[in-house]
Residue, then its C-alpha position, 0 to 999 in steps of 0.5 A: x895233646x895234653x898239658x905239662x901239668x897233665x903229663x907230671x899227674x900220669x907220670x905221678x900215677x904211674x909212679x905210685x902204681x909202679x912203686x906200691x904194687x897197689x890195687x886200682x882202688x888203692x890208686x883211687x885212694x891215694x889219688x884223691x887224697x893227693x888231689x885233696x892236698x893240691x886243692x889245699x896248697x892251691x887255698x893255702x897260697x892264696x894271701x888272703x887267708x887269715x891265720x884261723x882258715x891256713x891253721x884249718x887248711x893245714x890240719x886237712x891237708x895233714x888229714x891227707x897225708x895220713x891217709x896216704x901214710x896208712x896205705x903205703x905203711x901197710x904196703x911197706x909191711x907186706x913187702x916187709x913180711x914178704x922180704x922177711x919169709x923169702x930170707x927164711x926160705x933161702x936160709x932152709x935151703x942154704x941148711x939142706x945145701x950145707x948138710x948135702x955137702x957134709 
């Protein structure tokens, strides 16, 4: 069987393959820089990291979040390109509809 905590990181992995459309790499990528983060927040919660340590803590963990930003702007952008040439596309054919009925 598998552990609460096992099933919400493959429901998450299935999430993020299902809403992103992404390669296995790219689910690699953004795994590991969720694994990172967790590994950060479970540091950060600790009560004895002084304040030098949490501000460097932080600054990791923002690394992280900026790569996953990257990966998911860039998707974002290609199925804004493709929502964009589909809207194109449908507007052509509207025209050709429009002047057959003219």
């Amino acid at each position: 069987l598998y552990s609460a905590e096992e099933v919400e990181r493959l429901r998450e992995v299935m999430r993020f393959k299902h809403l992103l459309g992404i390669s296995l790499d790219q689910l690699k990528e953004l795994l590991a820089a969720e694994e990172a983060r967790s590994a950060v927040r479970a540091q950060l919660r600790r009560g004895d990291v002084d304040g030098r340590r949490r501000r460097d803590l932080l600054e990791e963990a923002l690394r992280h979040i900026d790569r996953q930003l990257t990966l998911v702007e860039g998707r974002a952008a290609e199925l804004e390109k493709l929502q964009s040439d589909l809207c194109d596309t449908r507007a052509r054919v509207q025209r050709k509809l429009a002047e057959l009925d003219a």
